[in-house]
C-alpha positions as CSV (number, residue, x, y, z in Angstrom):
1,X,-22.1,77.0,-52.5
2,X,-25.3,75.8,-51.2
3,X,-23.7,73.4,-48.8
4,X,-21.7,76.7,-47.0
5,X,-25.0,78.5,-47.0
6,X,-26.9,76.0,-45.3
7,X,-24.8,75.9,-42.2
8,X,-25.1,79.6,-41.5
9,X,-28.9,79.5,-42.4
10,X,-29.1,77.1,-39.8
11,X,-27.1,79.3,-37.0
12,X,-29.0,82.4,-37.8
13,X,-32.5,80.2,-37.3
14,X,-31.0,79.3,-34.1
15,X,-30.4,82.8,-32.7
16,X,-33.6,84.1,-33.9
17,X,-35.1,81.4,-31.8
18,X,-32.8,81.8,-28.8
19,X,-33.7,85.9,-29.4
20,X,-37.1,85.4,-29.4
21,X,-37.5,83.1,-26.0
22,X,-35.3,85.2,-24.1
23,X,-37.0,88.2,-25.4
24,X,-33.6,90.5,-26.4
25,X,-31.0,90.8,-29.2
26,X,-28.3,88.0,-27.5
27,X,-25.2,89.8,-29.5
28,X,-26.1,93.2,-28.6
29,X,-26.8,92.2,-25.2
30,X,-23.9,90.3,-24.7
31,X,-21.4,93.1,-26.3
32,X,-23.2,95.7,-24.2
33,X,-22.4,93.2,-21.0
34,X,-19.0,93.1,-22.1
35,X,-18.5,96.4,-22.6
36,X,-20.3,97.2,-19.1
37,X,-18.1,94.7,-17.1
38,X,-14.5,96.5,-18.6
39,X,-15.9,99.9,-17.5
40,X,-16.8,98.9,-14.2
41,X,-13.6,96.7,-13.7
42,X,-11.8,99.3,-14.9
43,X,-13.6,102.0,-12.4
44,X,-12.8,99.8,-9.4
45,X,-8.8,99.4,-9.9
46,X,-8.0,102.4,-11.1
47,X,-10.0,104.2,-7.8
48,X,-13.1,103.4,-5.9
49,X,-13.8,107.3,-5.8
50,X,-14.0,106.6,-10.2
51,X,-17.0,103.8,-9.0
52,X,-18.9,106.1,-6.9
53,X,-19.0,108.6,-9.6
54,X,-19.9,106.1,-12.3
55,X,-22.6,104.7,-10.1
56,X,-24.0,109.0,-9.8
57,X,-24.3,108.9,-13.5
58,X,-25.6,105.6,-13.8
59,X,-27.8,107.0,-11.4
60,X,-28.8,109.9,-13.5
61,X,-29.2,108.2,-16.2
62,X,-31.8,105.7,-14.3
63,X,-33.9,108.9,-13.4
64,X,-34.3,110.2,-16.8
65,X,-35.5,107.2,-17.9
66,X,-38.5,106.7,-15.0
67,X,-39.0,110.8,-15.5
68,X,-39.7,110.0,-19.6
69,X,-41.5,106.5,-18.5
70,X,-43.8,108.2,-16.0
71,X,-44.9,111.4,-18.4
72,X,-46.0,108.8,-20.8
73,X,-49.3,108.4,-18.5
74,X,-49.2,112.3,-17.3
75,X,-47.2,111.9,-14.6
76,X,-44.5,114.8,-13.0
77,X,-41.0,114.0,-12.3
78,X,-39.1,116.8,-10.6
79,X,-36.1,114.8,-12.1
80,X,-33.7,117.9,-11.7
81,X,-34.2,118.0,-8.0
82,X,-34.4,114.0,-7.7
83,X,-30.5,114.7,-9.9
84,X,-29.5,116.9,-7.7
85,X,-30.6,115.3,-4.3
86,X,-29.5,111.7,-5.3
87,X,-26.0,113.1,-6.4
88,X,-25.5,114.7,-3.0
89,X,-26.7,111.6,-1.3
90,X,-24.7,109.2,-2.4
91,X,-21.6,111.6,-2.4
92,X,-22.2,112.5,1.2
93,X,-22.6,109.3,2.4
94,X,-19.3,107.6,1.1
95,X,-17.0,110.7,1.9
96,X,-18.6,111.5,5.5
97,X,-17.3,109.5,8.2
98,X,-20.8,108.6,9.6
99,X,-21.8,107.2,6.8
100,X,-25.5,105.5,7.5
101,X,-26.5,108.6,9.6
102,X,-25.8,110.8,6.6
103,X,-27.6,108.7,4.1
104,X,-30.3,108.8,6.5
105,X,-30.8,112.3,6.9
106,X,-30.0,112.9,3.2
107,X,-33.0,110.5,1.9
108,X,-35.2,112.4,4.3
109,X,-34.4,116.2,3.3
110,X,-34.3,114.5,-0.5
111,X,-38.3,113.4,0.2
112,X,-39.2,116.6,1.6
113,X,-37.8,118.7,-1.1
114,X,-38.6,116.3,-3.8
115,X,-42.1,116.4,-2.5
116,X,-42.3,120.3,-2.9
117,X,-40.6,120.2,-6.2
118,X,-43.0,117.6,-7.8
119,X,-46.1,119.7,-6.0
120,X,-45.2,123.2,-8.6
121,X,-44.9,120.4,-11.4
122,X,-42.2,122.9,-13.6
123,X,-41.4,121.5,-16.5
124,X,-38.6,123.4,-18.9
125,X,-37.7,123.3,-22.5
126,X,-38.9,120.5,-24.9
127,X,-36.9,117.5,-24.8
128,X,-39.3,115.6,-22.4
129,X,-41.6,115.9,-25.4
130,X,-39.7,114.4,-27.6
131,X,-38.7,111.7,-25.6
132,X,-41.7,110.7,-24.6
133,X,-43.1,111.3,-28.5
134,X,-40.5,108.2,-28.8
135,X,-41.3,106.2,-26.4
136,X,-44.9,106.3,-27.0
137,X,-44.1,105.8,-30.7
138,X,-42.0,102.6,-29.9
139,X,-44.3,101.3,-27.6
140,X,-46.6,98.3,-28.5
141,X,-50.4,99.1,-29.0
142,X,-51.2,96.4,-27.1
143,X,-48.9,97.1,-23.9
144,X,-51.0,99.9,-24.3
145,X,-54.1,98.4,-23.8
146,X,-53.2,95.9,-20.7
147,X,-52.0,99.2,-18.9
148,X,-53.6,100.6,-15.8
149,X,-53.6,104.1,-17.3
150,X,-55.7,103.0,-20.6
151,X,-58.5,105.7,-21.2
152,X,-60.5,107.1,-23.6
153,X,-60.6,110.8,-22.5
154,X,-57.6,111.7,-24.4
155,X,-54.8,113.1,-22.0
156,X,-55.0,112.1,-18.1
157,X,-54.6,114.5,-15.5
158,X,-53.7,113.2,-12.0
159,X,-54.1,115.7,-8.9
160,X,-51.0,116.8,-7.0
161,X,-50.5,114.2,-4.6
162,X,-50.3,111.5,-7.2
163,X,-46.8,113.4,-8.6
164,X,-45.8,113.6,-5.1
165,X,-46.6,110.3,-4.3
166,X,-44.6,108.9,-7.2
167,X,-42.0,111.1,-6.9
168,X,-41.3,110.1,-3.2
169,X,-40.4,106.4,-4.3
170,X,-38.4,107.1,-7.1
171,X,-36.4,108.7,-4.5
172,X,-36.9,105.5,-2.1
173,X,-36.4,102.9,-5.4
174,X,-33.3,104.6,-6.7
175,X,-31.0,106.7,-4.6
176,X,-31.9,104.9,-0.9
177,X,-31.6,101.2,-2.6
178,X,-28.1,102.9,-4.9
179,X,-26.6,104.5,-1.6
180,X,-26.6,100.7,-0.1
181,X,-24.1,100.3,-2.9
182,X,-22.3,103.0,-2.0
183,X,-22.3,102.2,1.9
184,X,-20.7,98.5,1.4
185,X,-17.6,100.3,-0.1
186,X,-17.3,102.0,3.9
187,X,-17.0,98.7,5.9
188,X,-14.4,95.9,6.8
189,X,-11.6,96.8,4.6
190,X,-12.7,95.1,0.9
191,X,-14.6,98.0,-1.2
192,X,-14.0,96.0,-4.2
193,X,-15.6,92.4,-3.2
194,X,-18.5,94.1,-2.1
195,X,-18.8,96.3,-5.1
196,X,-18.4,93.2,-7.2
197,X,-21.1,91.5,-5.2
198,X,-23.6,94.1,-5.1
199,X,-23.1,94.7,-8.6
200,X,-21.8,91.6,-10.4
201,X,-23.4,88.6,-8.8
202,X,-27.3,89.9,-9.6
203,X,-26.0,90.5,-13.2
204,X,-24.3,87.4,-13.3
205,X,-27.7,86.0,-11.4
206,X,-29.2,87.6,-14.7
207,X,-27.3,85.5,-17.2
208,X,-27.9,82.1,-15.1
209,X,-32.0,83.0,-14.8
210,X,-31.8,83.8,-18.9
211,X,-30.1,80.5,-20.1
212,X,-31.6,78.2,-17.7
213,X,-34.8,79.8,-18.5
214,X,-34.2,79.7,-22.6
215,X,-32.7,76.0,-22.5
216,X,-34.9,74.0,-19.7
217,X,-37.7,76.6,-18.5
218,X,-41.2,75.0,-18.9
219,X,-42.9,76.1,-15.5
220,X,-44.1,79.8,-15.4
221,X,-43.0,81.9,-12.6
222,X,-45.8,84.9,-12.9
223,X,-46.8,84.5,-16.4
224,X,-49.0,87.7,-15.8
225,X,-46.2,89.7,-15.2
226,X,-43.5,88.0,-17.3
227,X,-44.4,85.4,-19.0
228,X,-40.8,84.7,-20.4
229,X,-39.7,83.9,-16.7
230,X,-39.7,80.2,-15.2
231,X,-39.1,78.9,-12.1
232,X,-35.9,76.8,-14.0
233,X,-34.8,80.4,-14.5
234,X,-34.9,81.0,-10.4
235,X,-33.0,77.8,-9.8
236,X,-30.5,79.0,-12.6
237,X,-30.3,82.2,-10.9
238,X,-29.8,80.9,-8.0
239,X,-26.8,78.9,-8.7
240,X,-25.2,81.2,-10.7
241,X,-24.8,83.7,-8.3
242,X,-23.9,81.3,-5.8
243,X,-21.1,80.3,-7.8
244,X,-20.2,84.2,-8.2
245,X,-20.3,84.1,-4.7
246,X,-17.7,81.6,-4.0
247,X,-15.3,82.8,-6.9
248,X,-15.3,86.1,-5.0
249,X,-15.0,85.0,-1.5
250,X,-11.9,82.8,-2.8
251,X,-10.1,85.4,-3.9
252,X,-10.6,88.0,-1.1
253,X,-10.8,86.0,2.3
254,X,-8.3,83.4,4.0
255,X,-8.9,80.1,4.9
256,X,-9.6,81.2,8.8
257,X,-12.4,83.1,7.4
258,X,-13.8,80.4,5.4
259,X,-13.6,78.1,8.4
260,X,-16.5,79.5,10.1
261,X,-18.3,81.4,7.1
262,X,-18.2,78.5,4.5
263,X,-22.1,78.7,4.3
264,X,-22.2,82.5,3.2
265,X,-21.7,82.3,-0.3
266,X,-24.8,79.7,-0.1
267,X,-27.0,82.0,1.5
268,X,-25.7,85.0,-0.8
269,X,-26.5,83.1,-3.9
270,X,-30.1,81.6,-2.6
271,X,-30.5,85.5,-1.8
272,X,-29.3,87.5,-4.5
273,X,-31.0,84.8,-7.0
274,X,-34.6,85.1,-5.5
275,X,-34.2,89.0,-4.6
276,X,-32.8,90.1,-8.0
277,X,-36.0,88.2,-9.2
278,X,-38.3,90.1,-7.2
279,X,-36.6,92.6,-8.4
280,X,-36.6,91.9,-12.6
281,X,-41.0,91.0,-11.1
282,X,-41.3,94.5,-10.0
283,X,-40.0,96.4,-12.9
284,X,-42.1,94.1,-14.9
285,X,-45.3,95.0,-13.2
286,X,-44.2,98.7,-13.7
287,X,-44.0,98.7,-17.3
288,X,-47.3,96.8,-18.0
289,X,-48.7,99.2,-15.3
290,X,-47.6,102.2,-17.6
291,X,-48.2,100.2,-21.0
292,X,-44.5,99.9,-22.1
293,X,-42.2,97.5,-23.1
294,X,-38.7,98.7,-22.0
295,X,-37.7,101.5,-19.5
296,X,-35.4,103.0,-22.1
297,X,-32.9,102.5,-25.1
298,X,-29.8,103.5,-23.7
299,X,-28.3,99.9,-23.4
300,X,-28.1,98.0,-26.3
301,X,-29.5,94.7,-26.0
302,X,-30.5,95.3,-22.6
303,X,-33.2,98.3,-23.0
304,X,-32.4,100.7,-20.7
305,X,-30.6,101.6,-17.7
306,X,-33.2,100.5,-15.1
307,X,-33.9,97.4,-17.2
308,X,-30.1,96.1,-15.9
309,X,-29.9,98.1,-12.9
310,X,-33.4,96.7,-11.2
311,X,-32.6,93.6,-9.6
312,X,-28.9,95.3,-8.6
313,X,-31.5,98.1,-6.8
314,X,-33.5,95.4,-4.9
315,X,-30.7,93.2,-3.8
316,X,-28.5,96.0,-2.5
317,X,-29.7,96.4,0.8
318,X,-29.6,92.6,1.6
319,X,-26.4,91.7,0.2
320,X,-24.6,94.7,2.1
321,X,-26.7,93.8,5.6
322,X,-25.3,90.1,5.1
323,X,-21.9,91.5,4.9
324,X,-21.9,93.7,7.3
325,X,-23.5,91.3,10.0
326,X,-21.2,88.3,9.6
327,X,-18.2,91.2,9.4
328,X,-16.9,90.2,5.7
């Protein structure tokens, strides 16, 4: 008996220790990835019209969590204009035939009416209360402390331009950097490679940055910001989604292409490995700005929403430029 219980004493001491390096619950995560991948997959071959609509609530779901994250210190999201702004955005610009000129204009009437919305700072009902009750109730005292916003006058007031001000680049973070997602699906004939690019190869960069970092990482990256990220984790990164890269440009180009573009899926990995990065570094610096740990719950394993979507955000624009410029 105690020979079959040593064996699995063993494996559990093992996954508390890979848990606790890579700083998340590996099952969960990894189920919740799972379960991510089949809903997107699915999504994309049943219609790209059902991926633009799951990207809108993913969308949604993002801005609900920075709204709750940013009350915590005091500060206004308008989040049902930023919903409603954001959702006609990214609609507009894949169904209108000049696609970047609607965008642009979109993001620009967005800002200005986001900026009024955030100026009246209307707030309805109670459930941003709540939620923020439960964030701030599962947030570390000392993430607390190390934040930017740590007083002692009880509840801090900002002036109006501070709600503006933040509310203008959660449009600029979320729906401008989402809607370069959405505007890879309008070019050159393959919506689905570039929707698997945009969205798979920074998660799958992700994965690479997490075990290289668990299994070999001993150089910090930032150790300020996140100290569970090494520069082994870059490399892995790196070479993960390079090898996503080349998987995906297998499968949806010819060898004619491949003649003269055989150095693209090097330059997308390189990219999308040290973008996605920067990207995991910012939302990082946000949450110890604020004091908390995670952006939300919502995703088992992975936090929330904008803890997976981040580095997607921040690679968006680059991957779909590169794509678009060598006419893949």
């Amino acid at each position: 008996m105690e020979r079959n219980e040593q064996p699995h004493e063993e494996a559990e001491e093992t996954l508390d220790q890979i848990n606790k390096k890579t700083g998340r619950n590996m099952p969960q995560a990894i189920a919740t990835g799972a379960a991510l991948v089949i809903l997107i997959v699915a999504c994309l071959l049943l219609s790209v019209d059902l991926f633009v609509l799951l990207v809108v609530v993913f969308m949604i779901l993002a801005l609900w969590e920075l709204r709750v994250d940013f009350a915590t210190v005091g500060l206004h999201l308008p989040v049902f204009m930023l919903w409603l702004c954001s959702s006609f955005t990214l609609i507009a610009t894949y169904y209108s035939p000049y696609h970047l000129i609607t965008m642009s204009l979109s993001i620009i009437v967005s800002i200005i009416l986001v900026a009024i919305a955030a100026s009246a700072k209307i707030s309805v009902g109670n459930r941003l209360s709540l939620a923020v009750a439960g964030k701030l109730s599962n947030t570390d005292a000392s993430a607390r402390l190390e934040s930017s916003f740590n007083h002692e006058g009880g509840e801090q007031h900002h002036s109006r331009l501070s709600h503006v001000a933040v509310s203008v680049l959660t449009v600029l973070y979320i729906p401008l950097l989402a809607s370069c997602v959405i505007i890879s699906l309008t070019f050159n004939g393959h919506p689905i490679a570039h929707a698997i690019m945009l969205v798979f190869l920074p998660a799958l960069s992700d994965t690479g940055g997490l075990f290289a970092g668990a299994w070999l990482g001993k150089h910090k990256l930032s150790p300020r910001i996140s100290p569970k990220k090494s520069v082994e984790g870059l490399v892995g990164s790196m070479l993960f989604a390079m090898a996503g890269a080349f998987a995906v440009f297998a499968c949806t180009y010819d060898a004619s292409k491949w003649a003269t573009r055989w150095w693209v899926p090097i330059v997308a990995g390189i990219l999308i490995g040290a973008v996605g990065t920067f990207g995991d570094l910012c939302a990082s610096m946000l949450k110890r700005d604020i004091g908390i740990k995670e952006m939300g719950h919502l995703l088992k394993g992975h936090g929330g929403v904008m803890d997976r979507v981040d580095s997607i955000l921040m690679s968006a624009p680059f991957t779909c430029a590169l794509l678009w410029i060598i006419g893949l």
